[in-house]
C-alpha positions in Angstrom: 302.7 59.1 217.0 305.0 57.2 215.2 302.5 55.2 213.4 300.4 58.5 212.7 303.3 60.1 210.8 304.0 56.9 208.9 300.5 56.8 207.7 299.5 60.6 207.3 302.8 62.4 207.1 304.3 65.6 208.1 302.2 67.7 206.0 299.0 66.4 206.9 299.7 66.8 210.6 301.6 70.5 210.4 298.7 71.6 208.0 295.9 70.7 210.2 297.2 72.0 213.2 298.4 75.5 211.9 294.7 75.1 209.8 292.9 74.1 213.3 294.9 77.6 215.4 294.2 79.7 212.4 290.5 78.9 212.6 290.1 79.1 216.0 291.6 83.0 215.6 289.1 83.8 213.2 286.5 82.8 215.2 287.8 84.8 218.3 288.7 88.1 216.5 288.2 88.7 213.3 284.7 90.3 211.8 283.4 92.3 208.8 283.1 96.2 208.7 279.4 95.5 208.1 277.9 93.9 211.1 276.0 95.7 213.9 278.0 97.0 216.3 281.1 97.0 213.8 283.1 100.1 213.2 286.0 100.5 210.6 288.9 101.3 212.7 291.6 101.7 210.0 294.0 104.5 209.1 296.2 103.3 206.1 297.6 105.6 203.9 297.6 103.0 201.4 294.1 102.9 200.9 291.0 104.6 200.6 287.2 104.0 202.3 284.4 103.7 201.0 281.4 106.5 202.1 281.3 106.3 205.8 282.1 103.2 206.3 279.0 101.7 205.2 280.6 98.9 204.2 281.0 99.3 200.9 284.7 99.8 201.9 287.1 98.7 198.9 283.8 97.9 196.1 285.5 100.5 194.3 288.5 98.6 193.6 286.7 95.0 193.4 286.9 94.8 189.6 291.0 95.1 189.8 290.6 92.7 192.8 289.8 90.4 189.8 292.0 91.0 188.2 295.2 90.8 190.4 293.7 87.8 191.5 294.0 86.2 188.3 297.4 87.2 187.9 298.4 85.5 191.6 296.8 82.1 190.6 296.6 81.7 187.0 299.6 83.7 185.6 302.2 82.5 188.4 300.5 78.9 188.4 300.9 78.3 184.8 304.4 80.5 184.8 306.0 78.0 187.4 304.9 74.8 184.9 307.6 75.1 182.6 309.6 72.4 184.2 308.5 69.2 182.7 307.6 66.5 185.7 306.1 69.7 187.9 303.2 70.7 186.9 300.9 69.4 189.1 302.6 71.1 191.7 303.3 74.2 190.4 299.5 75.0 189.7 298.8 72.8 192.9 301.3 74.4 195.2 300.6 77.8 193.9 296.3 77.3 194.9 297.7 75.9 198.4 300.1 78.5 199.4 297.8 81.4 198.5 294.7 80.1 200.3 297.4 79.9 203.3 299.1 83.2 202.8 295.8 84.9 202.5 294.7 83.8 205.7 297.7 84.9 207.8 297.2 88.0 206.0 294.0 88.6 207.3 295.3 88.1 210.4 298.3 90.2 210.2 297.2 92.8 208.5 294.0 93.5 210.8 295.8 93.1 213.7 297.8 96.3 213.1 294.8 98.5 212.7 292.5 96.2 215.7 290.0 97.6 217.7 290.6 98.1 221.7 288.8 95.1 222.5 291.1 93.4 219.9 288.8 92.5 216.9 289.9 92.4 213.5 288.2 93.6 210.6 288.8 92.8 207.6 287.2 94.6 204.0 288.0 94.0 200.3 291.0 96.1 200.9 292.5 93.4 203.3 292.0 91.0 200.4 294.1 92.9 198.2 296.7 93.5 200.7 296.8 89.4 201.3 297.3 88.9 197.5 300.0 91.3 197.4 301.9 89.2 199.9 300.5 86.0 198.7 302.5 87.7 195.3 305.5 88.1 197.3 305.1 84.5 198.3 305.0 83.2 195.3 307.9 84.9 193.9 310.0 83.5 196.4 308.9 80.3 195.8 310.1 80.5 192.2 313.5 80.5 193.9 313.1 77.1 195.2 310.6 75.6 193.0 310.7 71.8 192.6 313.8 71.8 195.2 311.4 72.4 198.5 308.7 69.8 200.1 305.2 71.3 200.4 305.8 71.1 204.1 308.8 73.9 203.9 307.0 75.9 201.8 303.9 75.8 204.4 306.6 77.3 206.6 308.2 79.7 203.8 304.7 81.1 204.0 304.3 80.9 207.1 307.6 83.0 208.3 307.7 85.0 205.4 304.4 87.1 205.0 304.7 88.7 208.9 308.2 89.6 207.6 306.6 90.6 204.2 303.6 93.0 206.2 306.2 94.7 208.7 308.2 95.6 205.6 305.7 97.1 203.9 304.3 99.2 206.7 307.8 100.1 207.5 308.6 101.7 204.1 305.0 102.7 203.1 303.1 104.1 206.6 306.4 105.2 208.0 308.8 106.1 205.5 305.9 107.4 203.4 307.6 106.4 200.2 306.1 106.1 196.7 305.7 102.7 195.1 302.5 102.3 193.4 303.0 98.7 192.2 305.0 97.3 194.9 308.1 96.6 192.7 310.5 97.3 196.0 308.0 95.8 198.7 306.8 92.9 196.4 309.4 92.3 194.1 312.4 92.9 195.2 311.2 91.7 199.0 310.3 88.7 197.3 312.9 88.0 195.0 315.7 88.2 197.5 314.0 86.5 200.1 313.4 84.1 197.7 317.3 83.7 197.4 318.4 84.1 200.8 316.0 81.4 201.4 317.5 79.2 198.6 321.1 79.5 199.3 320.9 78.1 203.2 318.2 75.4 202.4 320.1 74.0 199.4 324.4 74.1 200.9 325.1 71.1 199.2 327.3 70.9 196.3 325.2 71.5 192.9 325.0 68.5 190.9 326.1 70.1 186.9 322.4 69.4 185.6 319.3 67.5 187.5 318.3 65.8 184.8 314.6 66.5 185.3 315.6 70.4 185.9 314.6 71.3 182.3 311.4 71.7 180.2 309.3 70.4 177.5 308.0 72.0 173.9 304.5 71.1 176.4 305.5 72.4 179.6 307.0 75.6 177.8 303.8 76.2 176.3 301.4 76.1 179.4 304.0 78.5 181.3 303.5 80.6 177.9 299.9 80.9 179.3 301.2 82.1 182.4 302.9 84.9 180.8 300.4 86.2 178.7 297.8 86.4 181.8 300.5 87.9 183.8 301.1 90.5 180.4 297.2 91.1 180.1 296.6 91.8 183.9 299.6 94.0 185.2 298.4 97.4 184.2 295.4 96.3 187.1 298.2 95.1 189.6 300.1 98.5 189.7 297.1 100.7 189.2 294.9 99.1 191.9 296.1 101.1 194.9 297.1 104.6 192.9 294.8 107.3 194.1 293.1 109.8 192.0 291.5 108.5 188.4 294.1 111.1 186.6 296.8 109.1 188.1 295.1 105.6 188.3 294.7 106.2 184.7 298.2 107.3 183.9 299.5 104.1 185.8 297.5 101.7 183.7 298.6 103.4 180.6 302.5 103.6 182.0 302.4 99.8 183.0 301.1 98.8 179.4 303.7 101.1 177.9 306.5 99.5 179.7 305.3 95.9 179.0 305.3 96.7 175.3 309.2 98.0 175.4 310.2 95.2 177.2 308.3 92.5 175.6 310.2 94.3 171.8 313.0 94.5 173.3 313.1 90.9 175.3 313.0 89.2 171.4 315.6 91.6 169.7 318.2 90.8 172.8 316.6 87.2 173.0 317.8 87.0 169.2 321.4 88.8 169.8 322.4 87.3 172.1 321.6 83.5 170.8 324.3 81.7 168.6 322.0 81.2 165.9 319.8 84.1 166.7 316.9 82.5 167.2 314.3 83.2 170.5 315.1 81.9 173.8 311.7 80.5 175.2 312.9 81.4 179.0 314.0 85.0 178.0 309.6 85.4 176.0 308.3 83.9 179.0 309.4 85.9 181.7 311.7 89.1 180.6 309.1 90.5 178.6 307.2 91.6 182.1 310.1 93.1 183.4 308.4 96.3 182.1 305.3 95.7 184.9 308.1 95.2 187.4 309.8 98.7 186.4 307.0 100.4 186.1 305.7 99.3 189.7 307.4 102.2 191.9 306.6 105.4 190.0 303.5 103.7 187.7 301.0 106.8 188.6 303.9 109.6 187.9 304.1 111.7 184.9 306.4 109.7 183.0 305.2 110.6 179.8 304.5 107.9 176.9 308.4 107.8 175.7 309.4 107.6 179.3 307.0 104.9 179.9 308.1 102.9 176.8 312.0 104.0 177.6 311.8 102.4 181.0 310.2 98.9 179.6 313.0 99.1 176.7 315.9 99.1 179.9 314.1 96.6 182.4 313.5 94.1 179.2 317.2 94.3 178.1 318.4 94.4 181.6 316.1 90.9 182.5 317.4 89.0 179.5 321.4 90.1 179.8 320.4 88.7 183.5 319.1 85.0 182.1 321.4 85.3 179.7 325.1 85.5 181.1 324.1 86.1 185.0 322.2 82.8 185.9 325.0 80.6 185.0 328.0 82.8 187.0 325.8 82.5 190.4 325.2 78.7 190.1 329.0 78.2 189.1 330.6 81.1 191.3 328.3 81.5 194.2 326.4 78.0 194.7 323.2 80.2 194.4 320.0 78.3 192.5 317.4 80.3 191.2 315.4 78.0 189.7 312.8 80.6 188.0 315.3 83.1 187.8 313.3 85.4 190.0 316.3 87.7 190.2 316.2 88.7 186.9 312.4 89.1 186.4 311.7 90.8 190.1 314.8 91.0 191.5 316.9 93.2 189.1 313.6 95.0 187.6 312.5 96.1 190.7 315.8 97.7 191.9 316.0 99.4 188.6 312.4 100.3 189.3 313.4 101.5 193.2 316.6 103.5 191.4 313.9 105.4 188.9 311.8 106.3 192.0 314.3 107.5 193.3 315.7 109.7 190.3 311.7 110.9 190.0 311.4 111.7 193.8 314.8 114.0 193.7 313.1 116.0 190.8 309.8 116.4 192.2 308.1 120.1 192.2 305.6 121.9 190.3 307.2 122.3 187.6 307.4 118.6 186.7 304.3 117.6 188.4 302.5 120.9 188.6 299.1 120.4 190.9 299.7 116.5 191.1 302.5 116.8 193.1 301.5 117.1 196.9 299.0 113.9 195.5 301.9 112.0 193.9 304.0 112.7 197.1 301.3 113.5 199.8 304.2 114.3 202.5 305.8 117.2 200.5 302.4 118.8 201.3 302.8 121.8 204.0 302.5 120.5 207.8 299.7 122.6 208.3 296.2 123.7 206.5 297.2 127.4 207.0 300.5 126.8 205.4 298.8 125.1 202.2 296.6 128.3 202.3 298.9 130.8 202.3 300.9 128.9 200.1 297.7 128.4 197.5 298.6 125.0 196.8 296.4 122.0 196.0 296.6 119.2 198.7 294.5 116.1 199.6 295.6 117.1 203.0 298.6 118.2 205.6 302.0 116.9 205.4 305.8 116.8 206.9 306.5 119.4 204.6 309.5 117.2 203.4 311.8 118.4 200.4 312.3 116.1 197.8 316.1 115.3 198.6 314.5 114.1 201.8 311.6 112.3 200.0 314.9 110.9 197.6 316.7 109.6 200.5 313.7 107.8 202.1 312.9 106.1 198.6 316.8 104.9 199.0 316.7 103.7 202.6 313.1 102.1 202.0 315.0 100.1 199.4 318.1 99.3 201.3 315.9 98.4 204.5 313.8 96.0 202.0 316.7 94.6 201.0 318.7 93.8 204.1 315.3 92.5 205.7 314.5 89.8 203.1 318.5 88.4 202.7 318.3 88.0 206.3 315.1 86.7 207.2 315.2 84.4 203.9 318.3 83.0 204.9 316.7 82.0 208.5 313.4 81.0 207.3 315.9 78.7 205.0 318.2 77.0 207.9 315.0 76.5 210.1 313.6 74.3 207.5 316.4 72.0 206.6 315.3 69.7 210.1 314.0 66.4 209.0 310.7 67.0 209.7 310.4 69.5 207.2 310.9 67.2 204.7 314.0 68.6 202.9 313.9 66.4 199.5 316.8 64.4 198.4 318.4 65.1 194.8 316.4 62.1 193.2 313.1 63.5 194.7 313.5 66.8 193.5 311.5 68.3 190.5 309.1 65.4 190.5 305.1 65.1 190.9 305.6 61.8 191.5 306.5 61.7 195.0 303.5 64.1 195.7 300.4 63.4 193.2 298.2 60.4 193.4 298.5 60.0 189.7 301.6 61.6 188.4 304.1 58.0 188.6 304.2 57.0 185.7 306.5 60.2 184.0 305.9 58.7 180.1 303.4 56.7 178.4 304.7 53.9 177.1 304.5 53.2 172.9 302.6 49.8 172.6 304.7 47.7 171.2 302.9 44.9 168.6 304.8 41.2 168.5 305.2 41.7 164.8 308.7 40.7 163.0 308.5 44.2 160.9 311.9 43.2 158.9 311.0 39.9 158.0 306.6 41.1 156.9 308.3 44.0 154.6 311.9 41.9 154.0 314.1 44.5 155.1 317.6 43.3 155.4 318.5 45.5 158.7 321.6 45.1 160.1 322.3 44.5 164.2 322.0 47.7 166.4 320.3 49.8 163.4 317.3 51.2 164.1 316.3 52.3 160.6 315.8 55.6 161.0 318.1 58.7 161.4 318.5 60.3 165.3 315.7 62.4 166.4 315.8 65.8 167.4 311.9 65.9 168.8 312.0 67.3 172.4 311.6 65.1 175.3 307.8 65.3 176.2 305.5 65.6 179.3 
């Protein structure tokens, strides 16, 4: 055994034995919808069927499938490569952890809703609901990124999506709570998981700076990609699961709204707040989506287009004051690394988001929503069909007949519940990995491909050097120890 870890590793042998169980449980109990003898047993609130089961079950939301999917891989691969010796692994890691998060998610997620004889089925909709939780992966990865082996983040996945899927049917299917685009059970899920999870499986003393912890004028400009897919493709992420095309429509228009108020206000803030008023490139690549993040909870509301921008304005100021003066006081005051800053892009956002919902949910009635509002908030609705009758009121169907202080106070223990649950279970997940066969990294390993990627050793090329006596072909008197040319100020490259 010995001789097969030295040769293989840990990874290799954890990943093809959780690889090897996972396979055998799809072959015992998981299905499609679509095969003979196959019926859709599903009853999620969040989603909606296609006609009759006929297995054409989530091909109505298969384009924003897409499109979230591009958002999971490409914009939080290329985000994650601003640090200049990671690349490879953040794009690599990213493809890894979402093929694995996926598949437990299939598995999770269908076993909730199994059939008596314990099959699982899974549609297009379980697809979406494993991205979302490969998104809340991800996130929490940010935390730790280039401080964690790939073998504790197999089990970072691994522990946290369960956690991540009884959350979210704990606030959505019994709390019934309104959160379109999954800013409190994505974002801020992820995000303090994320931390939890860092603060236990990093406890010793924080060097001042790793001196690979830092990026490139290269590395800042792939992660630039990144944002921009993540800018492009958020309307689709908070949209995908709103019912009704009135309201699907009014959360893709909200979610582009926001974005725009945020990404404004990111570069005036960005420019105040800097010494010489110039941009900061961490404050463009990340604050300016803090308006997806605060739209996410009440994205298919009636926010109207100054609410919409209003909100981005506040979650774009309130991301970059974070980067800004925040990051620093945890890492110096609390021993807490973020290395992504996903607190102030997910974390902060999406309790600003949660407080909105909130605000929106205390206020709801037909005056501010008119007809919408038993579809905005389907468990305001009358218990009873002969209740919504008599009380001539439009309603996809019967309710709790809840009041919207009750509807208010769920929205508040939904986030509180999300909160607590992600500290904790982050913090576990983080002690349980800190055994050495984990794989915990050493300071000089950390933020390197090297140790991982066939080909990433050598850090710099080289200049060739010619054996040519320069001073003496051109006779140039130089004297010892100058270099003949002034100090450069070019950034340190990939």
């Amino acid at each position: 055994m010995v001789t097969l870890m030295e040769r293989v590793g840990w990874f290799a042998i954890f990943g093809t034995t959780i690889q090897v169980m996972l396979l055998l449980l799809f072959i015992a109990f998981v299905q499609y919808d679509n095969v003979p003898g196959a019926t859709a047993t599903r009853n999620d609130t969040r989603h909606t069927w296609g006609p009759e089961g006929d297995g054409g079950a989530g091909l109505d939301v298969y384009p924003m499938l897409g499109d979230v999917q591009v958002m999971v891989l490409v914009g939080f691969g290329f985000l994650m490569t601003f640090l200049r010796r990671y690349g490879h692994s953040a794009l690599g890691l990213t493809l890894l952890l979402v093929s694995f998060a996926l598949q437990i998610s299939l598995l999770i997620d269908g076993a909730a809703t199994a059939s008596p004889n314990g099959t699982v089925t899974i549609t297009i909709h379980s697809l979406l609901n494993g991205n979302f939780a490969a998104a809340a992966m991800l996130i929490s990865v940010g935390a730790v990124l280039g401080r964690t082996s790939p073998t504790q983040l197999l089990f970072l996945t691994l522990m946290e999506v369960p956690v991540y899927t009884l959350n979210a049917h704990i606030c959505l299917s019994v709390l019934g709570i309104v959160d379109h685009g999954g800013s409190i059970v994505i974002h801020v899920f992820g995000a303090f998981f994320g931390l939890g999870f860092s603060k236990c499986v990093c406890r010793k003393a924080l060097e001042p700076q790793h001196p690979q912890a830092s990026s490139s004028s290269t590395s800042d400009t792939f992660a630039m990609i990144g944002s921009l897919f993540l800018w492009l493709y958020w309307p689709s992420f908070n949209a995908v699961l709103v019912e009704g095309a009135a309201a699907r429509s009014r959360a893709v228009l909200n979610t582009y709204l926001a974005l725009m108020g945020s990404t404004f206000c990111t570069f005036i803030v960005s420019s105040w707040t800097h010494m010489k008023n110039k941009w900061a490139m961490t404050h463009v690549q990340n604050a300016t989506l803090a308006g997806g993040v605060g739209a996410g909870a009440v994205a298919g509301l009636i926010l109207y287009p100054w609410g919409a921008l209003l909100l981005g304005c506040f979650a774009g100021v309130l991301s970059t004051l974070g980067y800004t003066y925040l990051q620093g006081l945890l890492e110096a005051k609390l021993g807490l690394q973020d290395t992504c800053g996903v607190l102030h892009l997910h974390g902060l956002p999406g309790v600003f988001s949660a407080l909105v919902s909130i605000g929106s949910a205390l206020f709801a009635s037909h005056t501010t929503f008119g007809d919408e509002l038993f579809h905005l908030y389907p468990l305001l609705a009358p218990p009873n069909a002969s209740l919504i009758l008599e009380m001539n009121v439009v309603a996809p169907g019967p309710g709790e007949g809840r009041s919207a202080v009750h509807q208010a106070f769920f929205q508040l223990l939904a986030t509180g519940i999300t909160l607590l649950l992600a500290l904790v279970s982050g913090a576990c997940a983080g002690l349980l990995v800190t055994f050495p066969v984990c794989q915990p990294l050493t300071p000089p390993q950390q933020y390197s491909d090297a140790l991982w990627w066939d080909e990433a050793e050598e850090d710099e090329p080289k200049t060739p050097t010619m054996d040519v006596d320069f001073p003496k072909l051109f006779n140039v008197q130089v004297r010892h120890g100058d270099t003949g040319r002034g100090e450069s100020h070019i950034r340190n490259g990939m």
